[in-house]
Backbone as XML, in Angstrom:
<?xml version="1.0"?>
<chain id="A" units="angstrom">
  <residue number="1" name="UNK">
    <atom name="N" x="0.839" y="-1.173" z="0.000"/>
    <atom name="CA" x="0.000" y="0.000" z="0.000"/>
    <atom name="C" x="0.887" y="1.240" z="0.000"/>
  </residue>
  <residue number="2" name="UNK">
    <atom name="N" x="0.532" y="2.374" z="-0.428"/>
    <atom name="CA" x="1.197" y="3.500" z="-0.493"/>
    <atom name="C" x="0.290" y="4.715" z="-0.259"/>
  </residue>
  <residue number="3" name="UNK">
    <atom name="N" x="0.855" y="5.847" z="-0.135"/>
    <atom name="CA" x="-0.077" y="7.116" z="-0.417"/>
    <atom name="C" x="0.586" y="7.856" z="-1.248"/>
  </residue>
  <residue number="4" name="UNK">
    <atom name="N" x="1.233" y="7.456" z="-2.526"/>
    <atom name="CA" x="2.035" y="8.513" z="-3.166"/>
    <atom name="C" x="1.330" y="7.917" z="-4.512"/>
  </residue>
  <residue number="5" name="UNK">
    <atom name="N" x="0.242" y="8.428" z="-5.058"/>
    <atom name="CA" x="-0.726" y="7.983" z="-6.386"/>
    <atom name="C" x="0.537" y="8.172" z="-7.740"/>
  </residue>
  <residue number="6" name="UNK">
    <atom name="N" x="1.556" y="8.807" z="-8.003"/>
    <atom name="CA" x="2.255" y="8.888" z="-8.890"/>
    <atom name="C" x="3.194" y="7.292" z="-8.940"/>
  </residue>
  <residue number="7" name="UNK">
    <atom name="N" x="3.712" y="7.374" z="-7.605"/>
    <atom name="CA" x="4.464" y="5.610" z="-7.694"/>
    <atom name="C" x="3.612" y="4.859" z="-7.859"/>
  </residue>
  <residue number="8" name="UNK">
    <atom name="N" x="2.499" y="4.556" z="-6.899"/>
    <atom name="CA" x="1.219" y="3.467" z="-7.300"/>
    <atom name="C" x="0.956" y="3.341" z="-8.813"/>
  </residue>
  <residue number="9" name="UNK">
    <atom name="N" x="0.839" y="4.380" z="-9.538"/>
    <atom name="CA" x="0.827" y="4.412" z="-11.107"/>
    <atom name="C" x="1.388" y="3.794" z="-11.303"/>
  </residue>
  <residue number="10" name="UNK">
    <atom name="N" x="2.736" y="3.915" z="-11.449"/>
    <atom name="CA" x="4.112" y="3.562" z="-12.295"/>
    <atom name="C" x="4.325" y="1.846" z="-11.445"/>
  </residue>
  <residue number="11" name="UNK">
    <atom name="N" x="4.326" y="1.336" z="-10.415"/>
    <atom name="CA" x="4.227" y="-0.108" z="-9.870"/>
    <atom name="C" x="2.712" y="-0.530" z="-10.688"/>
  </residue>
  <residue number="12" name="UNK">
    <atom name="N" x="1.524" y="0.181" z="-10.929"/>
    <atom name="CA" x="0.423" y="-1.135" z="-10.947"/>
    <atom name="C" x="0.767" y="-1.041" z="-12.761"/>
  </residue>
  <residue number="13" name="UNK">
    <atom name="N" x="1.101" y="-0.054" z="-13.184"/>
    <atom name="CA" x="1.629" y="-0.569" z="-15.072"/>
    <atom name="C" x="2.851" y="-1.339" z="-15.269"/>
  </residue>
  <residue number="14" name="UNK">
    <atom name="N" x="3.913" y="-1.101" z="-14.213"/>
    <atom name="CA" x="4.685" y="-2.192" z="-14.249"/>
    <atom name="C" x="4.429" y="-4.101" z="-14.293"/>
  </residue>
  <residue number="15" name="UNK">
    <atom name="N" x="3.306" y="-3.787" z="-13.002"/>
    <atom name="CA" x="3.183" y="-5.115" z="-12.835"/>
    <atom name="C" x="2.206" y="-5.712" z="-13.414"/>
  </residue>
  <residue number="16" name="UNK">
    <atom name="N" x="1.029" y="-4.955" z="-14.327"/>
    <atom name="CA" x="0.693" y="-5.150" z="-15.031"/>
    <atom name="C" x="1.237" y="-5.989" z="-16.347"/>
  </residue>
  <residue number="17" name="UNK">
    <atom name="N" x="2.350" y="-5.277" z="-16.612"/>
    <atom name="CA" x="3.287" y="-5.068" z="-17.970"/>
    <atom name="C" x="4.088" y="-6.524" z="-17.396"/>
  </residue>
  <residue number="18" name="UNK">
    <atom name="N" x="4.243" y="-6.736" z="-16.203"/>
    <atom name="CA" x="5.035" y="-8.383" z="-15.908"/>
    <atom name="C" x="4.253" y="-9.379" z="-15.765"/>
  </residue>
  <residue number="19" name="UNK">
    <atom name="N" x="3.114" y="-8.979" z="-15.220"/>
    <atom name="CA" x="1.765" y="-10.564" z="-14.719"/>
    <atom name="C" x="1.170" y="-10.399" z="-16.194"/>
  </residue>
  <residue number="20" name="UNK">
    <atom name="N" x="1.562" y="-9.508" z="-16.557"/>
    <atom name="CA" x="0.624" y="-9.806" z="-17.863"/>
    <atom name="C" x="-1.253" y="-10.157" z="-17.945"/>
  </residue>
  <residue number="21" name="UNK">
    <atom name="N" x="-1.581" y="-9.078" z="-16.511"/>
    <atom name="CA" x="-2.762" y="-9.261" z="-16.078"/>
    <atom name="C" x="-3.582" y="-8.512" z="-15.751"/>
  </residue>
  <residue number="22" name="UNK">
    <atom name="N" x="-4.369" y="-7.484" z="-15.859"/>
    <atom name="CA" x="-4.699" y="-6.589" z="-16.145"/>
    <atom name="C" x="-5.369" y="-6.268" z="-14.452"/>
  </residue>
  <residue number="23" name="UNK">
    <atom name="N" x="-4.909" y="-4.925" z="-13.492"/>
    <atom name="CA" x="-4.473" y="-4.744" z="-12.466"/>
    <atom name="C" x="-5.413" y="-3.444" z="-12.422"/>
  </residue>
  <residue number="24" name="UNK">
    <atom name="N" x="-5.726" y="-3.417" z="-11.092"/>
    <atom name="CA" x="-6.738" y="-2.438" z="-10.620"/>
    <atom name="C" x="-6.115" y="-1.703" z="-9.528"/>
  </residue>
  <residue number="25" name="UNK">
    <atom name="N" x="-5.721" y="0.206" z="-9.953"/>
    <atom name="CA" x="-5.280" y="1.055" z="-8.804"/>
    <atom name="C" x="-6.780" y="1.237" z="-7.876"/>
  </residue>
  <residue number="26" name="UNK">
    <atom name="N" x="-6.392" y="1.271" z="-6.516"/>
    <atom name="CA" x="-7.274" y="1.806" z="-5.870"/>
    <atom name="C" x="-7.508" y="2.120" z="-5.158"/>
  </residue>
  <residue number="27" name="UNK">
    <atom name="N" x="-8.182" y="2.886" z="-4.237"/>
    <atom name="CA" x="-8.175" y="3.868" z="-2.986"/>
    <atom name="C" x="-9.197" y="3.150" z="-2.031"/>
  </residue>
  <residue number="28" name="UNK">
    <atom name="N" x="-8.722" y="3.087" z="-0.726"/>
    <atom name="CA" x="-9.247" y="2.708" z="0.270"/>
    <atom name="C" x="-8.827" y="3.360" z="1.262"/>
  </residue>
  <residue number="29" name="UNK">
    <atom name="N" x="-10.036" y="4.110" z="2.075"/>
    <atom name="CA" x="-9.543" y="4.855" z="3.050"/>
    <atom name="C" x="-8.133" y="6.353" z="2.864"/>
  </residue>
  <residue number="30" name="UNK">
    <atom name="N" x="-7.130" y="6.105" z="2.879"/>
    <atom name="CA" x="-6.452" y="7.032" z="2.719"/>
    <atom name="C" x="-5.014" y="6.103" z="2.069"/>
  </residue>
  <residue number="31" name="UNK">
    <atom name="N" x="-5.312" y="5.434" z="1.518"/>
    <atom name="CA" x="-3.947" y="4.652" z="1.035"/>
    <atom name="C" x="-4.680" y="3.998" z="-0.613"/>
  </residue>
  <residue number="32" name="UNK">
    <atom name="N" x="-3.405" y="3.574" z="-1.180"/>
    <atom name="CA" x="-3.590" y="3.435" z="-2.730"/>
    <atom name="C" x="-2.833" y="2.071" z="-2.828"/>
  </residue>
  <residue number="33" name="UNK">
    <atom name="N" x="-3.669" y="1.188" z="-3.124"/>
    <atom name="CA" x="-3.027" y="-0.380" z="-3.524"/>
    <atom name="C" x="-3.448" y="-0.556" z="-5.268"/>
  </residue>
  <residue number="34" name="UNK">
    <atom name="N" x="-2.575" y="-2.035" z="-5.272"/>
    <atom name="CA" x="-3.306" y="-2.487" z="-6.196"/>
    <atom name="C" x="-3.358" y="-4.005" z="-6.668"/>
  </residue>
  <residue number="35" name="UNK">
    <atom name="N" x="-4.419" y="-4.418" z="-7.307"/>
    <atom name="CA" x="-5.053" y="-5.874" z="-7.588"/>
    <atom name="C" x="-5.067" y="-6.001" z="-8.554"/>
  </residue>
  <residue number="36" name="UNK">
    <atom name="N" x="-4.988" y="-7.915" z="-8.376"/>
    <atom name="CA" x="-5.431" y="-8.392" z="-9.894"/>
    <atom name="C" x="-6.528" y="-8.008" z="-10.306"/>
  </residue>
  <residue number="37" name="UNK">
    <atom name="N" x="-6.992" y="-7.762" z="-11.180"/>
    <atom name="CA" x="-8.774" y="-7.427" z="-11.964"/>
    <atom name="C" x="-9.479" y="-8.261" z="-11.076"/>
  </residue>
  <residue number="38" name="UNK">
    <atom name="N" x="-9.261" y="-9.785" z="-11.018"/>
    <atom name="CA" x="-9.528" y="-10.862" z="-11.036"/>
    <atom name="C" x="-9.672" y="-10.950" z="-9.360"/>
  </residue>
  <residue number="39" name="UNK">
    <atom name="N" x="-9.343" y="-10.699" z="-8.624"/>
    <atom name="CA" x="-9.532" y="-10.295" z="-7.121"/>
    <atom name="C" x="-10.380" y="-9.403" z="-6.076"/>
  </residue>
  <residue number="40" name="UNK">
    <atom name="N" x="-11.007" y="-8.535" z="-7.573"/>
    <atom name="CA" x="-11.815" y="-7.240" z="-6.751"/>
    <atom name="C" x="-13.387" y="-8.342" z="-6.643"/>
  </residue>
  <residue number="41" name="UNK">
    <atom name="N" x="-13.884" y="-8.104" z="-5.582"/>
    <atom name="CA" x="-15.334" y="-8.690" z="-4.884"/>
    <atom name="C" x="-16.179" y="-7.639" z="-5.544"/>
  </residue>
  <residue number="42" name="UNK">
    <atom name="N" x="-17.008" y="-7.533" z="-5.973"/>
    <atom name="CA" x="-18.459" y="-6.885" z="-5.519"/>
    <atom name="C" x="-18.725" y="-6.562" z="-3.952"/>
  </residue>
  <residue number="43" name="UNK">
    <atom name="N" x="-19.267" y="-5.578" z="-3.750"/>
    <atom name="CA" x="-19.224" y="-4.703" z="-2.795"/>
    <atom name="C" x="-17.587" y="-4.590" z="-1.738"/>
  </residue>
  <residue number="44" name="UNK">
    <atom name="N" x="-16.772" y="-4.977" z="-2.167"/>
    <atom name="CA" x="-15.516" y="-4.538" z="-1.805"/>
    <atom name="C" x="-15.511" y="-3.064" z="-1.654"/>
  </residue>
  <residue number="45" name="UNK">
    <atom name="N" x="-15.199" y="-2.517" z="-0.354"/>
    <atom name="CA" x="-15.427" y="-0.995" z="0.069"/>
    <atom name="C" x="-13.646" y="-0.524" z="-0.474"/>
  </residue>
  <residue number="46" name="UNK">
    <atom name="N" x="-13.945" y="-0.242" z="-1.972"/>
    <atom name="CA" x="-12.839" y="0.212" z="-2.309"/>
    <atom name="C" x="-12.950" y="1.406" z="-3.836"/>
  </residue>
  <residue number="47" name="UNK">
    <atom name="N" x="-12.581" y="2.551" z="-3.873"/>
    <atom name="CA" x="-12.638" y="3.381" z="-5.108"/>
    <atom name="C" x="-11.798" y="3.136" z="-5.903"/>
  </residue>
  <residue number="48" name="UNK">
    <atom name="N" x="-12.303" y="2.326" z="-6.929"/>
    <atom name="CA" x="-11.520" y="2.426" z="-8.545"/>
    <atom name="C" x="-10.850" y="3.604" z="-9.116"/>
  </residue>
  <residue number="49" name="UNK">
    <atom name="N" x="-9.653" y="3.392" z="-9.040"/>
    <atom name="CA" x="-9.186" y="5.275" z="-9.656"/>
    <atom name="C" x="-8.624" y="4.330" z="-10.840"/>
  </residue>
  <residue number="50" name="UNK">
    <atom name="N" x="-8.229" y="2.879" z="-11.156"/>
    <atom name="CA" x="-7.748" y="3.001" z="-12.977"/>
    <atom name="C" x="-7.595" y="1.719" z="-12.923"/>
  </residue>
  <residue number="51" name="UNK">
    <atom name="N" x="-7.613" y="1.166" z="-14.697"/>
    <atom name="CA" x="-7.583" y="-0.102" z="-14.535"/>
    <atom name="C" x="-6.218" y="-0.264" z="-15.239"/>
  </residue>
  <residue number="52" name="UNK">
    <atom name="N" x="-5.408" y="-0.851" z="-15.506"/>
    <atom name="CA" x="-3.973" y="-1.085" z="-16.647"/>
    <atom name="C" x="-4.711" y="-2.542" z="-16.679"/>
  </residue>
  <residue number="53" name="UNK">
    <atom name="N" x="-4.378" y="-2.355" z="-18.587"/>
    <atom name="CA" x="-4.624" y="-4.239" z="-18.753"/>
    <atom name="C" x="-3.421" y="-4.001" z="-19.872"/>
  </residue>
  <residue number="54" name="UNK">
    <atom name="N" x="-2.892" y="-4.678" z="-19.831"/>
    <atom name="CA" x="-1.515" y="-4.979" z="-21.156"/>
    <atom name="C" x="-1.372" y="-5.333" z="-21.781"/>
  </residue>
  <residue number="55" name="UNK">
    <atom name="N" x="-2.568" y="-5.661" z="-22.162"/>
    <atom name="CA" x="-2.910" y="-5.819" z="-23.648"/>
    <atom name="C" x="-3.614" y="-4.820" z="-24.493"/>
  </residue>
  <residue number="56" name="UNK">
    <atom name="N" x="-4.069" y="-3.606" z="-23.841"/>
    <atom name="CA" x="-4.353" y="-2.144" z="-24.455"/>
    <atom name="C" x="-3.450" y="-1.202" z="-23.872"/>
  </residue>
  <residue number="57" name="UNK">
    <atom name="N" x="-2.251" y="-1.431" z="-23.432"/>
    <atom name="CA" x="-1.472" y="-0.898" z="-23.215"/>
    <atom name="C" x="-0.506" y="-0.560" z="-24.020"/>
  </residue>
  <residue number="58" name="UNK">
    <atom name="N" x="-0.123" y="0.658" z="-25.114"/>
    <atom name="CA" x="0.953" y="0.436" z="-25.967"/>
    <atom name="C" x="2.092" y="1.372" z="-25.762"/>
  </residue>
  <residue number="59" name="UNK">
    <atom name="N" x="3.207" y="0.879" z="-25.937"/>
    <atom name="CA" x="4.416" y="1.742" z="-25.846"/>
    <atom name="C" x="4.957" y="2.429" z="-26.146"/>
  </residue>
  <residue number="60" name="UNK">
    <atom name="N" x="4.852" y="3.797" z="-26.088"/>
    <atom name="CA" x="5.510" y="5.250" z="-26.895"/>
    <atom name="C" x="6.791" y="5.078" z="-27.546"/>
  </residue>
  <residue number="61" name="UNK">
    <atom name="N" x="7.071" y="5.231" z="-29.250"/>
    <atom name="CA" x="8.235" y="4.922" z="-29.792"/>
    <atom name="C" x="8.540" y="6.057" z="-30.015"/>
  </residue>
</chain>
């Protein structure tokens, strides 16, 4: 968990970009994690701020 939303960015597209799994930033309470897609519950008390999937992810040349 973190509270710095600029690193949380840059770790959940990373690890996105390595699990090759498309990863959910998100806010809970006053801190910023992040999940597999595949892990978030329904009614999970948590705010979606972004999704990275890496396979619509493309790389600036």
């Amino acid at each position: 968990m973190s509270h710095d939303l600029a690193l949380a960015q840059h770790h959940a597209l990373d690890l996105a970009r390595t699990l090759m799994v498309p990863v959910i930033l998100f806010k809970s309470g006053d801190v910023i994690g992040v999940l597999r897609s595949d892990e978030i519950e329904p009614g999970d008390d948590l705010e979606i701020l972004h999704e990275y999937d890496p396979f619509q992810i493309r790389s600036a040349r």
